[in-house]
N, C-alpha and C positions, 0 to 999 in steps of 0.2 A: 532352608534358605529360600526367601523368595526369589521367583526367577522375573524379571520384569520383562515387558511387550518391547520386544525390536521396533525401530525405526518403521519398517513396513506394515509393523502391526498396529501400530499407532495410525498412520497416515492413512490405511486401509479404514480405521476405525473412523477416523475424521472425515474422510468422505461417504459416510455410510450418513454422517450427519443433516440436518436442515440448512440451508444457506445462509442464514442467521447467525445459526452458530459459528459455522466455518467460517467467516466473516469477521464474527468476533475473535476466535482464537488466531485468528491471519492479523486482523490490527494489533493484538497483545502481542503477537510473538515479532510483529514488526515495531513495536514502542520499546519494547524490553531491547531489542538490537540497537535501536538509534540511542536508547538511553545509556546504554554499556557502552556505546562506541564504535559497535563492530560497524556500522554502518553510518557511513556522513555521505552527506550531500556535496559536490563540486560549488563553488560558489557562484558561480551562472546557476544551477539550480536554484539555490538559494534566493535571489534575488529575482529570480521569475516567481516563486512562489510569493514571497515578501509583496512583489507589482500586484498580484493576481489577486490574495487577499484584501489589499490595499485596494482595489479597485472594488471588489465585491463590497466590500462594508461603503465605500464610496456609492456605491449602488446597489442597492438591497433588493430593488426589482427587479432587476435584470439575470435573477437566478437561472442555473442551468438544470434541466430535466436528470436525473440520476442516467438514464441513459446518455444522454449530451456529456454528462462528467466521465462516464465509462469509458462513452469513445472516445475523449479527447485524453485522458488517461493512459491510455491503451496506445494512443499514438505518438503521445510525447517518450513511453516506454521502450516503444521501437526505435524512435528517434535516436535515443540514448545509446540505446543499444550498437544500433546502425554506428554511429561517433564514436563509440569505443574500439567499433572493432575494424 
């Protein structure tokens, strides 16, 4: 019988990876959650995203640096976070 790699072994295995990779298997395995369900957005989220795109295509020049997107990323995560708890 095959014995399949534990959760740790996996996750150990995934960070031995390139940042590329681990990146891609972090957006699939976050699209497969939103797609199933397990994961939705509050709708104040929603509609900041909705404004934010909205505005980007509104203005194409005014793109943000991958780092500029990281932090602000990173803060509105906290923020959420901080709100929930």
């Amino acid at each position: 019988m095959e014995k399949f790699s534990t959760p740790d072994e996996v996750l150990a295995q995934i960070r031995r990876m390139s940042v590329d990779d681990r990146e891609y298997i972090e957006a699939e395995l976050m699209r497969d959650a939103y797609e199933s369900g397990r994961i939705t957005e509050p709708p104040a989220v929603l509609d900041e995203i909705v404004r934010r795109a909205n505005e980007m295509l509104a203005n194409p020049d005014q793109g943000l640096s991958r780092e500029e997107a990281v932090a602000n990323a990173r803060l509105a995560a906290q923020e959420l976070r901080r709100r929930r708890s």
